[in-house]
Phi, psi and omega in degrees: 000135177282120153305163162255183179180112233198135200245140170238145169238154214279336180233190181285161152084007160077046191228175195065171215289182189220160199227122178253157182210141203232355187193219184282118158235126207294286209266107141286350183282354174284326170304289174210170173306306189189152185230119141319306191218138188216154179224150181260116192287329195195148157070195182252134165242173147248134169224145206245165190267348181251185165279180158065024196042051160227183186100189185312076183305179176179128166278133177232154191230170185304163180126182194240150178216125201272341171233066194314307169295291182316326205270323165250057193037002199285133176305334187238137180305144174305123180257310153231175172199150173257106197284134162276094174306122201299151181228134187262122157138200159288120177278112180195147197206137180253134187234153185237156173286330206232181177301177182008102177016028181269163197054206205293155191205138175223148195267136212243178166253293182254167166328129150203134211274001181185102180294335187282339167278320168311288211241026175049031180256157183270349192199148185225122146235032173179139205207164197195112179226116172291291176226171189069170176250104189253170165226128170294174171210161179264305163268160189292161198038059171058039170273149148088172178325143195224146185220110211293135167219137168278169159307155191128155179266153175204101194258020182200093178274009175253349143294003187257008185077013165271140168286295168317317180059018165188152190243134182243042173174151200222143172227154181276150152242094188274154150253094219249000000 
């Protein structure tokens, strides 16, 4: 299995002290002050603008991102992250209309950029990821707020601390 590895900096430009990371960390702020900049050395993360992984998400794939808040709108410095594990095999997740599995509800495979033209649904507010690792979008062709999901049911994404509380587009997360 590939580690990840994901370097943090306390300024812009990777200058000020740096926080190395090899796997989930809830709090960073124990680590540094404050993060500008990060650069991903090997795998996928997530990184959140709170602790304990909430607040804003933003996927970083390998490269350097030397201003991290400006290049992802974020208001607040990375508080946490998460390593994403590569998942080898088939992807597959059923999204639902309403909270706790209700209404119309389809099963995805693949990638997909716009449930309402695909599957004539108006809304994804509750989900069940079978295998693989997605990213959710708040908007259609992966726009707008994005939300990380592991296997497991979720039967609320406004219990997760989503505003929007529904998602119109879903992507695999490959390492491609």
């Amino acid at each position: 299995m590939t580690m990840g590895k994901i370097i943090f900096y306390e300024d812009k430009n990777f200058q000020g002290r740096s926080y190395e990371c090899m796997s989930d960390c809830s709090d960073m702020t124990s680590y540094l002050s404050r993060c500008h900049s990060c650069r991903v050395e090997s795998g996928c993360f997530m990184v959140y603008d709170r602790p304990n992984f909430m607040g804003n998400q933003y996927f970083m794939r390998r490269g350097e991102y030397a201003d991290s808040m400006s290049m992802m709108g974020m208001r607040d410095c990375i508080k946490s992250c998460r390593m994403i594990p590569m998942h080898r095999g088939q992807f597959r997740m059923k999204i639902y209309e309403r909270e706790n599995f209700g209404g119309q509800s389809n099963e995805l495979m693949d990638d997909c950029e716009n449930i309402q033209e695909r599957y004539r649904m108006s809304d994804c507010m509750s989900c069940n990821v079978m295998d693989g690792h997605w990213l959710m979008y708040e908007q259609p062709n992966y726009r707008g707020k994005m939300m990380y999901m592991r296997p497991g049911e979720y039967r609320s994404f406004r219990d997760m601390g989503m505003s929007g509380t529904r998602f119109m587009s879903m992507k695999r997360i490959t390492d491609m």
